[in-house]
C-alpha positions in Angstrom: 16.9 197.9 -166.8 14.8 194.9 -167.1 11.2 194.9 -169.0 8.6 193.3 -167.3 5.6 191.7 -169.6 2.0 191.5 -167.6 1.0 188.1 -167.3 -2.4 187.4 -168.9 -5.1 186.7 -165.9 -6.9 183.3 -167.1 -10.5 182.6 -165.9 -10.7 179.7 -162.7 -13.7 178.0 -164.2 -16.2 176.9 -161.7 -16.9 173.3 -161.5 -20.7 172.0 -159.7 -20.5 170.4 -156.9 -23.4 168.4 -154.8 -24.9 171.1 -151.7 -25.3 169.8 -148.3 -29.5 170.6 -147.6 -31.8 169.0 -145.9 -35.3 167.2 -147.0 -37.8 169.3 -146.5 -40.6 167.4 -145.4 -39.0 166.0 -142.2 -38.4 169.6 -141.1 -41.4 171.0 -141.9 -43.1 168.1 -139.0 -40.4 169.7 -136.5 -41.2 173.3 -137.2 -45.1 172.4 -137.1 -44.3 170.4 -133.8 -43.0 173.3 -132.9 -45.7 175.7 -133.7 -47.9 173.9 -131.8 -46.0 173.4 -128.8 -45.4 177.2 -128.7 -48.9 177.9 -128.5 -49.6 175.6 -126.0 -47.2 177.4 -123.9 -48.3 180.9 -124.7 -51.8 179.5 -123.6 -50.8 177.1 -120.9 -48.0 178.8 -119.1 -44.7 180.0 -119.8 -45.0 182.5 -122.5 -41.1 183.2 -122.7 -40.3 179.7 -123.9 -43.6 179.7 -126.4 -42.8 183.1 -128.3 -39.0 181.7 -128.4 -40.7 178.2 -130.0 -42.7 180.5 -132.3 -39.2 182.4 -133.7 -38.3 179.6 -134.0 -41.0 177.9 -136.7 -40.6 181.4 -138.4 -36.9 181.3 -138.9 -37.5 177.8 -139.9 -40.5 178.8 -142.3 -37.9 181.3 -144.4 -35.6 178.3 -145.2 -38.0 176.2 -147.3 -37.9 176.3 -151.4 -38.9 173.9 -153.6 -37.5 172.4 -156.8 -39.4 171.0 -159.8 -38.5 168.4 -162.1 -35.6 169.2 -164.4 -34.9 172.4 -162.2 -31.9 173.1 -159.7 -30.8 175.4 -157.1 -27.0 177.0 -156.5 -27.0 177.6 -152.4 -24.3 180.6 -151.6 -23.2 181.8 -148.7 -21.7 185.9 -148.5 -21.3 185.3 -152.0 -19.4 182.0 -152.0 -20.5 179.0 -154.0 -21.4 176.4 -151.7 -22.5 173.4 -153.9 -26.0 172.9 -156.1 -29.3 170.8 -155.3 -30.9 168.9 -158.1 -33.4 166.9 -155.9 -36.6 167.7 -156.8 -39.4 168.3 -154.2 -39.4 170.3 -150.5 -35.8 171.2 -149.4 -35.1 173.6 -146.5 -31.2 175.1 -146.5 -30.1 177.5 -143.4 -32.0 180.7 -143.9 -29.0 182.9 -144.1 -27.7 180.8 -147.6 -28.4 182.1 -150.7 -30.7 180.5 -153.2 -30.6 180.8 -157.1 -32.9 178.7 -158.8 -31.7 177.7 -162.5 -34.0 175.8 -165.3 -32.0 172.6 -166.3 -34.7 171.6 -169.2 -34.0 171.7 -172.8 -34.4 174.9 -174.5 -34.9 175.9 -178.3 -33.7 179.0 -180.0 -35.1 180.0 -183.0 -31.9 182.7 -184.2 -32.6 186.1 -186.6 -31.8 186.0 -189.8 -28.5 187.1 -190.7 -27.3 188.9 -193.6 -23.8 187.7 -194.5 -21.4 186.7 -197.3 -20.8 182.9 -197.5 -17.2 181.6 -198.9 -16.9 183.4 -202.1 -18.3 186.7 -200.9 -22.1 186.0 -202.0 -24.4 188.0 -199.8 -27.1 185.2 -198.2 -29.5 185.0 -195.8 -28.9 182.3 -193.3 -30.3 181.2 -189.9 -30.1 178.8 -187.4 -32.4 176.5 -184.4 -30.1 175.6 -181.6 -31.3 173.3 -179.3 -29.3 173.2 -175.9 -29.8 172.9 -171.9 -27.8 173.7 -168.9 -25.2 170.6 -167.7 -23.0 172.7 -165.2 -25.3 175.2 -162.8 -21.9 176.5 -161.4 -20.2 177.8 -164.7 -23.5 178.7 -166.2 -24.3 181.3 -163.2 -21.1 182.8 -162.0 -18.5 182.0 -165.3 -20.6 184.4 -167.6 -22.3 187.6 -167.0 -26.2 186.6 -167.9 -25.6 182.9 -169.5 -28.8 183.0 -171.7 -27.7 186.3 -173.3 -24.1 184.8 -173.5 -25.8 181.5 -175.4 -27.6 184.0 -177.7 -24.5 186.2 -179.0 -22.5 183.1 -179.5 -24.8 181.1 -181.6 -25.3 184.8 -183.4 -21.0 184.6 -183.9 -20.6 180.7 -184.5 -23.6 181.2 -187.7 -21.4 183.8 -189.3 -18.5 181.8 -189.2 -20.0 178.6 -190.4 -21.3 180.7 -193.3 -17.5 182.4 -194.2 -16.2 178.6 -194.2 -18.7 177.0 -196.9 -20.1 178.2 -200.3 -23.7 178.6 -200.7 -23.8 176.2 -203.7 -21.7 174.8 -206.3 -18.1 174.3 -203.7 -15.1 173.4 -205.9 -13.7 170.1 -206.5 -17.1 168.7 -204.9 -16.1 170.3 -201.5 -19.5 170.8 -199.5 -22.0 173.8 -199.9 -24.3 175.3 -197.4 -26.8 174.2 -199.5 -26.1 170.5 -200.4 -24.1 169.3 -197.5 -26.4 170.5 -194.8 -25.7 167.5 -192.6 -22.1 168.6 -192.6 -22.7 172.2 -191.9 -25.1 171.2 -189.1 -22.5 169.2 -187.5 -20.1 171.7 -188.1 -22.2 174.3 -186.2 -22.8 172.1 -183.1 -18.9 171.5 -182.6 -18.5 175.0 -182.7 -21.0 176.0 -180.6 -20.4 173.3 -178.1 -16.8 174.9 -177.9 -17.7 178.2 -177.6 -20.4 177.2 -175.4 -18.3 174.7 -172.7 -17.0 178.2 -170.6 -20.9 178.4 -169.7 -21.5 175.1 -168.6 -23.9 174.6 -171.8 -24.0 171.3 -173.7 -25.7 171.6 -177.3 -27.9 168.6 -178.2 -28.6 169.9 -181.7 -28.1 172.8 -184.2 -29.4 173.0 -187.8 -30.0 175.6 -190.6 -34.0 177.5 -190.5 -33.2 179.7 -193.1 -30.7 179.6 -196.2 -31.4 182.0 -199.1 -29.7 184.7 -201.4 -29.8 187.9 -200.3 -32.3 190.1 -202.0 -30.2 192.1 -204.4 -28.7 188.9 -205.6 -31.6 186.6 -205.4 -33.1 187.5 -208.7 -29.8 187.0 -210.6 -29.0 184.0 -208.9 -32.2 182.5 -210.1 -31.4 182.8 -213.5 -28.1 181.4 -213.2 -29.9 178.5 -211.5 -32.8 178.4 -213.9 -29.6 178.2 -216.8 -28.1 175.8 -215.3 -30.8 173.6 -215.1 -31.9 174.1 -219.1 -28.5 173.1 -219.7 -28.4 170.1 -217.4 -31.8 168.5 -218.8 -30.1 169.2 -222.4 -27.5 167.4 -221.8 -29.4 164.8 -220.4 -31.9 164.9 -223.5 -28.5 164.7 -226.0 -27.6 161.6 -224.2 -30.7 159.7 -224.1 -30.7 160.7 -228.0 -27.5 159.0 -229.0 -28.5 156.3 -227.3 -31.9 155.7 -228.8 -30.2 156.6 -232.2 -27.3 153.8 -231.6 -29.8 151.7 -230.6 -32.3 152.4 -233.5 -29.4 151.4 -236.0 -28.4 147.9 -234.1 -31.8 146.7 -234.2 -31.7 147.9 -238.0 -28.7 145.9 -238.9 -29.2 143.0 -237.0 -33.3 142.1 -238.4 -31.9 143.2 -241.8 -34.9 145.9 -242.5 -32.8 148.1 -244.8 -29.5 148.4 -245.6 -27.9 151.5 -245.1 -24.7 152.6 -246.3 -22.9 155.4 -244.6 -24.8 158.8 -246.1 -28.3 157.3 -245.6 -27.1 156.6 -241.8 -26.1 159.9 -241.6 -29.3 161.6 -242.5 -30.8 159.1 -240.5 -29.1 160.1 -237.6 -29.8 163.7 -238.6 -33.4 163.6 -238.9 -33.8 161.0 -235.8 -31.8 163.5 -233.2 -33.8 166.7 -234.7 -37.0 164.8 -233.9 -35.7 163.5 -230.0 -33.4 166.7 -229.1 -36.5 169.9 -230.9 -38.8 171.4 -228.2 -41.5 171.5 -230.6 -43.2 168.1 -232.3 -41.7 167.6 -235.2 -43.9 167.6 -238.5 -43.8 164.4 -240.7 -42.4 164.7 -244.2 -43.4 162.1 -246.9 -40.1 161.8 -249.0 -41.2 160.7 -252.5 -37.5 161.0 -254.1 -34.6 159.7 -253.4 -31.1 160.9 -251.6 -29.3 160.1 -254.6 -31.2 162.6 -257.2 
């Protein structure tokens, strides 16, 4: 007995293609030529052919739509895709085809914050601006079940990933953070996106972080770290500029021969020189009326 494994169904992506419709304008002159030679006949004659010119104009009439600027229409016909117009201005399609207009402008999405834990399980608060327009009418309206809902849940999906793949600060072995390598994590996001997004005829123009914090429970801690961190980074940058001015101090010494010092007087030297640079408070001068030696 042989086993038989389903075979997986894959999606036939729709692909735009130009519609064959006609200018508007021009017909709108033969369906107003029309008009008017209908109710001449009514009038004049033979009312037969006039009410027959007159169905005419008004099956003509239902045909017309217009297009803006930046704005597109996908003509069907019973539910088959018969091709997209992108000329702007008064266009007139047989009256029987469908007509769904779709926005092809530039759009900006401001996304909620999100509450989720970055690479090393830190709960943060991150959001995103996504800036994309429609490039394919075809896959954007019958690829995807509501395409501007479909835009919203995957930029929604592609933020939480970006934020499980970097750390919110301080990466390991200088690997970028959410926080310091924002350029990265932008780019990052917008090839995501634009992959998630290709099924529904999307392209992305831009994508960047609005929002990057520590979740509230965290936040406070997180500040001290922070706040620690920083004490610790101006000390060290206070203990440096110290030995410096101290090394410095004693060169200029020794070379203009002011005093000679041997090697305990340096030291205290040093001692009372680095108290003075490295204290947080002033330091209080001393007159020293003895010497080191009794």
């Amino acid at each position: 007995m042989t086993q038989t494994t389903p075979t997986q169904n894959t999606l036939n992506q729709t692909v735009e293609k130009p519609a064959s419709v006609a200018n508007g304008g021009f017909i709108l002159i033969l369906a107003l030529l029309a008009l008017g030679l209908g109710i001449a006949s009514i009038i004049a004659g033979p009312k037969v052919i006039g009410g027959i010119l007159i169905l005419l104009f008004i099956f003509t009439v239902s045909g017309f739509y217009t297009l803006q600027a930046n704005e597109a229409a996908a003509i069907t016909l019973f539910g088959d895709y018969m091709g997209t117009d992108r000329t702007p201005g008064l266009r007139w399609v047989i009256p029987w085809y469908g007509r769904t207009k779709i926005s092809l402008r530039a759009r900006n999405v401001t996304g909620e914050k999100l509450k989720v834990n970055d690479k090393r399980g830190n709960p943060i608060e991150i959001a995103a601006v996504v800036v994309w327009r429609v490039t394919d009418t075809a896959a954007a309206l019958f690829d995807v079940d509501h395409y501007e809902d479909f835009v919203n849940i995957q930029i929604e999906t592609a933020v939480r990933e970006i934020a499980s793949h970097f750390a919110y600060d301080h990466g390991e072995h200088e690997e970028p953070t959410l926080r310091a390598g924002a350029d990265l994590v932008s780019a990052r996001l917008r090839e995501l996106l634009q992959d998630r997004l290709h099924i529904a005829g999307v392209m992305v123009d831009e994508a960047k972080l609005s929002h990057l914090a520590y979740a509230p429970e965290i936040a406070s801690a997180m500040l001290r770290r922070q706040q620690a961190e920083a004490v610790l980074a101006a000390r060290q940058k206070i203990v440096q500029g110290a030995v410096e001015m101290v090394d410095q101090a004693l060169r200029h010494l020794a070379e203009r021969n002011v005093v000679e010092l041997d090697t305990e007087r340096k030291a205290a030297m040093v001692s009372n020189l680095l108290v003075v640079l490295c204290s947080d408070s002033e330091a209080q001068p001393v007159v020293n009326t003895g010497s080191l030696y009794n």
